[in-house]
N, C-alpha and C positions, 0 to 999 in steps of 0.2 A: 747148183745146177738144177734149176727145175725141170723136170721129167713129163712133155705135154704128151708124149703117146705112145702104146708099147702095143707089139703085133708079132706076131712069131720070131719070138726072142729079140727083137731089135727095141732099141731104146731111145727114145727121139727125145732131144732137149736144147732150150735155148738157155745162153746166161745174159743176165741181165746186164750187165756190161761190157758185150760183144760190140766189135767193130762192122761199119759197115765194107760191101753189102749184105743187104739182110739174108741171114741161112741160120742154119739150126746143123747138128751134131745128132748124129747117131753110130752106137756102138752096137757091133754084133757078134760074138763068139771073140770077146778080147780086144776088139779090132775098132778103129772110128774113122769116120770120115765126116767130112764141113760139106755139106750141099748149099748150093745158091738156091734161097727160093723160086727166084723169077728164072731162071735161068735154067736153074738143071746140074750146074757143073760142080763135078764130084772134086774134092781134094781127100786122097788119103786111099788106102785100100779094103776093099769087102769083096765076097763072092760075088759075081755076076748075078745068082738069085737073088742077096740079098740087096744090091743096087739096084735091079729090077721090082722089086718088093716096093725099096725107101720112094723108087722115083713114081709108082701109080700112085704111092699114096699123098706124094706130095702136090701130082697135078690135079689131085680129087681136094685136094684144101689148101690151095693155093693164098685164097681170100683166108682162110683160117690161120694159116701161117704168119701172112702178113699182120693180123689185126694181132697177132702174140708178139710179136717181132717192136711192134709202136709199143704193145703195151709195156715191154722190158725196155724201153729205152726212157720209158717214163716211170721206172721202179714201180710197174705194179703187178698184183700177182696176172700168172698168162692164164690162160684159160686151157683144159685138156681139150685133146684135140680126137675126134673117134680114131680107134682104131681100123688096118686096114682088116678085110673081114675076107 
């Protein structure tokens, strides 16, 4: 499970042999949920802060996510993504 971004405690990662559509995994206090990148839509449960957290950061690298997203579907390493700040 490669680990592209870590932000007050959350832990963002895609795997390289994920189904589409493209999203990414993050875990926070024990806990994960599957976000659609394009989209937004949460599977699984987190705090409302940290939903709110996952989801600025992901409309701020939207394009970043995607270009890691091609790049695991074509087994190569993703690239870290900033955190949010």
């Amino acid at each position: 499970m490669p680990v592209i971004s870590r932000f007050f405690g959350i832990i963002v990662y895609m795997y390289w042999r994920d189904h589409s559509p493209p999203h990414f995994h993050a875990k926070y206090g024990g806990q994960e949920v599957i976000v659609d990148i394009i989209t937004g839509d949460v599977k699984g449960t987190l705090s409302k802060t940290a939903i709110a957290l996952i989801q600025e950061w992901r409309v701020k690298h939207i394009q970043d996510l995607l270009e890691d997203w091609n790049l695991a579907e074509q087994k190569k390493q993703m690239r870290e993504i900033p955190p949010l700040e």
